[in-house]
C-alpha positions in Angstrom: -14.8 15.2 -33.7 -17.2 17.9 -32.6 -15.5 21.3 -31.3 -16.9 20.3 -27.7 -15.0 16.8 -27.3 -11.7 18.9 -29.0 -12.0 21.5 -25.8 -12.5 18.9 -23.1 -9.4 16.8 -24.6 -7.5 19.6 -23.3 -8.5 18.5 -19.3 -10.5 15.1 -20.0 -8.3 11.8 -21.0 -11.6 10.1 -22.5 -14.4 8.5 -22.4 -13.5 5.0 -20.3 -11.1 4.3 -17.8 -8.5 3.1 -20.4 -8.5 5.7 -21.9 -7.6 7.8 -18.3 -4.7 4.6 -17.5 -3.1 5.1 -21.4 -2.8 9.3 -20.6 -1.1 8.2 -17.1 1.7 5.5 -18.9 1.8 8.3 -21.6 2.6 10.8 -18.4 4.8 8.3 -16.7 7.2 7.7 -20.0 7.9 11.4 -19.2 8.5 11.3 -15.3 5.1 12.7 -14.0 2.9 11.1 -11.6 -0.6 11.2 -11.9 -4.2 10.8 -9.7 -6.8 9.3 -11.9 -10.3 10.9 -11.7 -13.8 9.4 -12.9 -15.7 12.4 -13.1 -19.2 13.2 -11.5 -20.5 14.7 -8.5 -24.2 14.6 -6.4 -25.4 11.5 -6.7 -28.9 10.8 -5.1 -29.6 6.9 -6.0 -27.8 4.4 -3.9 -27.7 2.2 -7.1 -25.8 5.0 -9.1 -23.9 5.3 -5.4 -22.8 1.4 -6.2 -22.0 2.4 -10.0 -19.6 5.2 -9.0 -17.5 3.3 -6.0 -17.3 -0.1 -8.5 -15.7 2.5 -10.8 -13.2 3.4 -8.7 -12.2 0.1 -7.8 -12.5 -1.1 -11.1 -9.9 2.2 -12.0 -7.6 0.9 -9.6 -7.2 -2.1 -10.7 -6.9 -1.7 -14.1 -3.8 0.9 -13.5 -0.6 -1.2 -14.3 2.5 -2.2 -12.0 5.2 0.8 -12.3 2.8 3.4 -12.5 1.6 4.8 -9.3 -2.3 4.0 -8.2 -3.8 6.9 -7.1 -7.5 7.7 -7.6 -9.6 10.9 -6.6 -13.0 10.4 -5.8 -16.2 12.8 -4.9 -18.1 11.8 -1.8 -21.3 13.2 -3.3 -20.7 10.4 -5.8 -20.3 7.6 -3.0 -23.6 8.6 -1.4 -22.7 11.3 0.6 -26.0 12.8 0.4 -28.2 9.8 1.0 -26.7 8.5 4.0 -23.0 9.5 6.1 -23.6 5.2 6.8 -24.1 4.7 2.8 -20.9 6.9 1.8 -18.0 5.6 4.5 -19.4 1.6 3.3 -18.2 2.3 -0.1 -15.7 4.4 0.2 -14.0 1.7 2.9 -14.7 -0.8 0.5 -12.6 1.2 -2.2 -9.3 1.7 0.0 -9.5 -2.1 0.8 -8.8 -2.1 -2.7 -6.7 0.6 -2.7 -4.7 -1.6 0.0 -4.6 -4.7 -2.3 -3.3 -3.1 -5.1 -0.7 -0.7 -3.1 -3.0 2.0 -4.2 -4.0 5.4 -2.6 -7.5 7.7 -2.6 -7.6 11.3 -2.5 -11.3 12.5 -1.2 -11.9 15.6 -2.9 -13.4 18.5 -1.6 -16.6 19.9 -2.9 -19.0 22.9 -2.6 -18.9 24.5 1.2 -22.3 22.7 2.1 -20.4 19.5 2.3 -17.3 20.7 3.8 -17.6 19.5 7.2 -19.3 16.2 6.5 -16.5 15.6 4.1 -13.6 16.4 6.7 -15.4 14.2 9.2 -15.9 11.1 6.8 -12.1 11.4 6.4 -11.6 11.4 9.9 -13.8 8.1 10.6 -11.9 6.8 7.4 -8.4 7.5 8.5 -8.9 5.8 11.6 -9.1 2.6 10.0 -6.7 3.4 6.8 -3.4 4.8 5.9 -4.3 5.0 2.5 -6.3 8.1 2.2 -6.1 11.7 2.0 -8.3 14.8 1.9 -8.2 18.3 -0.6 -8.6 21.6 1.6 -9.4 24.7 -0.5 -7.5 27.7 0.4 -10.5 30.4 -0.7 -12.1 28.9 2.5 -11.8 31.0 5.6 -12.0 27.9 8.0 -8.9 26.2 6.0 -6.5 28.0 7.6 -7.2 26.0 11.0 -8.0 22.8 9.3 -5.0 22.9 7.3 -3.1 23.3 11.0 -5.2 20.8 12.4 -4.3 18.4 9.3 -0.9 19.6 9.8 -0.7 18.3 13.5 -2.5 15.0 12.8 -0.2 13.7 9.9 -3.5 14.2 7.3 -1.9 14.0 3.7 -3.6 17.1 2.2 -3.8 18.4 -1.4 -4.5 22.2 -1.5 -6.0 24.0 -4.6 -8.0 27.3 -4.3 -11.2 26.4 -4.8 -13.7 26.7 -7.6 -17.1 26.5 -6.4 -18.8 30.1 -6.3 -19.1 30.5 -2.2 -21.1 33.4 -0.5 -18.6 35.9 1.0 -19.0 34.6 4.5 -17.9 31.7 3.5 -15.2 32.3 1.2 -12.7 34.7 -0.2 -13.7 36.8 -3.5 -10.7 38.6 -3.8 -7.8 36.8 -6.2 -5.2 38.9 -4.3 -6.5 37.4 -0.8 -7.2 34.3 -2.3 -3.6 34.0 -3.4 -1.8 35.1 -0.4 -4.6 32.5 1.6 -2.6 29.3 -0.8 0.7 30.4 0.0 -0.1 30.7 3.8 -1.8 27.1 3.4 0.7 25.7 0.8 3.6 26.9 3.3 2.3 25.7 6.3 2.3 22.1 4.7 5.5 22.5 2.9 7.1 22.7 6.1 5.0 20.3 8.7 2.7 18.3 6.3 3.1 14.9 5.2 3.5 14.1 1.8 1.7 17.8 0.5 0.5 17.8 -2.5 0.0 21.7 -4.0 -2.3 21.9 -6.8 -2.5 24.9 -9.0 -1.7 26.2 -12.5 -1.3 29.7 -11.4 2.1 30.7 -12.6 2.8 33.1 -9.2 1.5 30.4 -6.3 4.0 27.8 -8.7 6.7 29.9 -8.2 6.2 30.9 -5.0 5.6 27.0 -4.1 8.9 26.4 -5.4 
């Protein structure tokens, strides 16, 4: 095993998707729930577009009963970038799935340029489908309102910070301000949101989420 495939093992379950369902009954056996991520981003060929969204719904299916069915998915992957008409087809098509099975699909959030088109493809989506929600990034200055606006609408956010380098008009550069931006955020949903989900490994935001 080459020193590469040794560091990713760390964050990546494997190669296929049974490998990804094995570390989520090996997470189960120990009381954690999991979301189940194929990874890739910025797709620009509706036949790769196809690939990705049957590899979601192939993903959900093949997670067993007892374990919870939750997928993340990248709307760059879906199409996003070829056609807003492209993206919410197979991305619809995937939380019928997610429907059948009892399943759930958390749209993640991507670099700033795709922010808003994101946010509204979750809109259209969520007015057809329970099953969905949406990540907000807290290093965003805009998240603050969308995180109220989610808030107010019943959205089931996950928050994280945010790991795309931004410009400083869009985003925070500070790790202070970016810090105190999560728990502002991660409060604001602790106490109104449905269902929030707070996503970080940063030992003061755990605490503080706590």
């Amino acid at each position: 095993m080459n020193p590469l495939t040794l560091f990713a093992r760390r964050f990546v379950a494997g190669e296929r998707p049974q490998d990804a369902v094995r570390a989520g009954e090996r997470l189960h056996a120990k009381g954690i729930k999991a979301t189940f991520d194929k990874l890739g981003e910025d797709v620009l060929d509706e036949g790769a577009a196809k690939r990705a969204t049957d590899a979601a719904k192939e993903l959900l299916r093949l997670i067993p009963a007892g374990i919870e069915r939750n997928i993340s998915i990248k709307m760059s992957s879906m199409g996003q970038e070829i056609s807003r008409e492209l993206c919410l087809e197979n991305v619809a098509s995937i939380l019928d799935v997610a429907r059948e099975v009892g399943g759930f699909v958390r749209l993640d959030m991507e670099g700033s340029k795709l922010t808003r088109d994101t946010l509204e493809i979750f809109q259209a989506l969520r007015k057809r489908h329970d099953n969905v929600g949406i990540v907000l990034q807290a290093y965003l200055r805009r998240t603050p309102d969308d995180v109220k606006e989610a808030v107010g609408r019943g959205d089931r956010v996950r928050l994280c910070k945010g790991a795309y380098r931004e410009p400083a008009a869009v985003a925070l550069q500070d790790m202070g301000e970016i810090r105190e931006a999560f728990k502002a955020c991660a409060h604001a949903l602790l106490d109104g949101g449905n269902y929030p989900a707070i996503a970080t490994h940063d030992e003061e935001l755990v605490a503080d989420t706590i």
